[in-house]
C-alpha positions as CSV (number, residue, x, y, z in Angstrom):
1,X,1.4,1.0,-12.9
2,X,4.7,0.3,-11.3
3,X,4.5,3.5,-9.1
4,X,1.5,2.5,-7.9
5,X,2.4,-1.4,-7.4
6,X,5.3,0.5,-5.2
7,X,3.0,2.3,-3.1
8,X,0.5,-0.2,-2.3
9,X,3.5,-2.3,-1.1
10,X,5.3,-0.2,1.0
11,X,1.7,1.2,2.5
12,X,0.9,-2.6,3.5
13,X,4.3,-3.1,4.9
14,X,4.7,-0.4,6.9
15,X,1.0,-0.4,8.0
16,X,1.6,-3.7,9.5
17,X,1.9,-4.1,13.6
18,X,5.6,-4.3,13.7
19,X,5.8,-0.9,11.6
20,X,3.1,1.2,12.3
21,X,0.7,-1.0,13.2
22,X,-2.4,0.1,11.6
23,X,-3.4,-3.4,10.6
24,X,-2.6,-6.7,13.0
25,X,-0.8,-8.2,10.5
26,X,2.9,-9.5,10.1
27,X,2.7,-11.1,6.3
28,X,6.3,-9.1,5.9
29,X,7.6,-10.4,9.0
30,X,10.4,-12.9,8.6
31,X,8.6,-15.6,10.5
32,X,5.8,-16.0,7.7
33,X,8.0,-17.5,4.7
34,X,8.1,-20.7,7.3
35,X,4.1,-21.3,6.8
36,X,3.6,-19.5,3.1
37,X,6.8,-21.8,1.5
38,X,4.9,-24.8,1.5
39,X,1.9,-23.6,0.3
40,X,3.3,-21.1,-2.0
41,X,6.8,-22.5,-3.1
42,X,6.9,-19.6,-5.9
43,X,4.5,-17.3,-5.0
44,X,4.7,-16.3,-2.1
45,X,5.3,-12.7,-2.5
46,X,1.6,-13.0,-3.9
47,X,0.2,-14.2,-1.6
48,X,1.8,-11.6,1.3
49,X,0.4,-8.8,-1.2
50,X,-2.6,-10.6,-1.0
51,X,-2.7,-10.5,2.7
52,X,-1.7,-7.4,3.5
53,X,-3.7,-5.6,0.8
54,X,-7.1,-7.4,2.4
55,X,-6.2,-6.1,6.0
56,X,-5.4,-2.4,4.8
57,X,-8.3,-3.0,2.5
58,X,-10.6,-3.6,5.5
59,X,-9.2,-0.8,7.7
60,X,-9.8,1.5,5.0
61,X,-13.1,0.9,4.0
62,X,-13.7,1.5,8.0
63,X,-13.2,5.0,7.9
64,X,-14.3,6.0,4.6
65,X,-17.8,6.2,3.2
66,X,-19.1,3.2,0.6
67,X,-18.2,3.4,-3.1
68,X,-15.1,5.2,-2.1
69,X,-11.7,4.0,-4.3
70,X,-9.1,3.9,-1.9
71,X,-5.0,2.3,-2.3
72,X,-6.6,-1.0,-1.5
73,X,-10.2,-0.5,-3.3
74,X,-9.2,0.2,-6.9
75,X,-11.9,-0.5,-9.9
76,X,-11.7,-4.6,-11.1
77,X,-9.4,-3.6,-14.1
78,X,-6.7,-1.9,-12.0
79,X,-6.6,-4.6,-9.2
80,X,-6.3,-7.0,-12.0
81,X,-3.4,-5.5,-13.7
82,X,-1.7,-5.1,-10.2
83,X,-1.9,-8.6,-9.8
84,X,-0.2,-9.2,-12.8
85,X,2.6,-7.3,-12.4
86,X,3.0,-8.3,-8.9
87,X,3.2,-12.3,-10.6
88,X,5.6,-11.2,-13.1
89,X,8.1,-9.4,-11.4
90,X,11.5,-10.7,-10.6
91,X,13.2,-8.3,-8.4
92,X,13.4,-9.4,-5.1
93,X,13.5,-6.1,-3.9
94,X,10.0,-4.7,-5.5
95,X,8.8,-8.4,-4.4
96,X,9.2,-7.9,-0.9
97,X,8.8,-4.5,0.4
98,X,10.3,-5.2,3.7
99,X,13.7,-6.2,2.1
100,X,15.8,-3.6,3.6
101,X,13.9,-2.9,6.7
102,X,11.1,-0.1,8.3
103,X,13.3,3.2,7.8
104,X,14.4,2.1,4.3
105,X,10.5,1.2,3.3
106,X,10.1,4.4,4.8
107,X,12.4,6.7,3.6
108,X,11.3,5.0,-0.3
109,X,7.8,6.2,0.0
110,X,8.8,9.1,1.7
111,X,10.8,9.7,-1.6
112,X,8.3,8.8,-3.3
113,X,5.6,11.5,-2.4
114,X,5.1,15.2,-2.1
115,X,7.4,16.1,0.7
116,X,5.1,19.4,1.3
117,X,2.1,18.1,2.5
118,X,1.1,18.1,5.7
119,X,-2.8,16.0,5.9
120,X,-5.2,16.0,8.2
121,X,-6.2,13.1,10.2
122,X,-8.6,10.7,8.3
123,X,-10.1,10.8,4.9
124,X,-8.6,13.2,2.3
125,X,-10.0,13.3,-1.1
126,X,-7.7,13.2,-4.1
127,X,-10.7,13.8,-7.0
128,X,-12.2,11.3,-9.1
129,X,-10.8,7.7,-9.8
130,X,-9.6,9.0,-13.2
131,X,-7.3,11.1,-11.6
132,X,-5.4,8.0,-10.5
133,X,-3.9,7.1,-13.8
134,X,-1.7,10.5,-13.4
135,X,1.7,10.2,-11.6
136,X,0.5,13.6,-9.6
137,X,-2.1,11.6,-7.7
138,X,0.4,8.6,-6.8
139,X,3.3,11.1,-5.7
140,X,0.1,12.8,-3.6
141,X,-1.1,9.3,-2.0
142,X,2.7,8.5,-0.9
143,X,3.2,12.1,0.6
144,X,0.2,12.0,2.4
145,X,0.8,8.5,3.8
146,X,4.8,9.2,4.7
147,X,3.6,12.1,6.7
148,X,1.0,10.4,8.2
149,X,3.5,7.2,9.4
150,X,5.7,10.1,10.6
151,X,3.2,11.9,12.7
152,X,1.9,8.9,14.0
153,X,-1.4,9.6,12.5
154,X,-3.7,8.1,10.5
155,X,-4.9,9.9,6.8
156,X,-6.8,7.7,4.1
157,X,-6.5,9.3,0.7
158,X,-9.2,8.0,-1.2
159,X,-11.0,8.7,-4.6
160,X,-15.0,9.1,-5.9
161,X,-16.4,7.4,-8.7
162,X,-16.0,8.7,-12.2
């Protein structure tokens, strides 16, 4: 779970406009602790995920086909437990994907994933949504999103129903 937690959150970062701007958001962006501190005194790195994960969500479901299971469309039970961990993590650093900065959110993920791949440009299917719970599938989602950022393309990896 906490691979996956990884990825999600350095995907939304680095997907938003002042990375690689394939969502208009800037939830990571310095700027927006100044209007989520009042509101969220404590969670606030909640509520960024929460952001950022309904943008990407939304660009997502855009280029693939209904009932697909994407990084940002996951079955009720693994949102859920996302969520959770999210809430009860401490570490600033897994808290706040943007930390360190765009080439270090880039270079994790990129460490993350299969350095050989090489996707296409748009959906890629990974298999069914079982498939997910297997650390092969998660090192396969961050390869194919690093070399996506670093092409300056755009590849969805996404999953079918069970």
């Amino acid at each position: 779970m906490a691979d996956l937690l990884k990825v999600r959150l350095l995907v939304g970062y680095l997907g938003e406009i002042d990375q690689f701007g394939w969502w208009k958001t800037s939830f990571y962006q310095p700027a927006s602790q100044a209007f989520l501190a009042p509101i969220f005194p404590r969670t606030g790195h909640v509520a960024k995920y929460h952001g950022v994960a309904e943008a990407a969500r939304l660009v997502h479901d855009e280029s693939l086909s209904a009932g697909s299971y994407h990084l940002f469309r996951l079955p009720e039970e693994l949102e859920h437990d996302l969520h959770t961990a999210l809430a009860e993590v401490e570490d600033p650093e897994i808290q706040d994907a943007s930390i360190h900065g765009k080439d270090a959110a880039f270079e994790r993920l990129r460490e993350m994933g299969d350095k050989s791949i090489s996707p296409p440009d748009g959906p890629i299917s990974l298999g069914q949504i079982n498939a997910l719970r297997t650390s092969h599938s998660i090192v396969q989602m961050a390869g194919i999103y690093a070399a996506s950022f670093q092409r300056g393309s755009k590849a969805f990896p996404y999953f079918t129903r069970a």
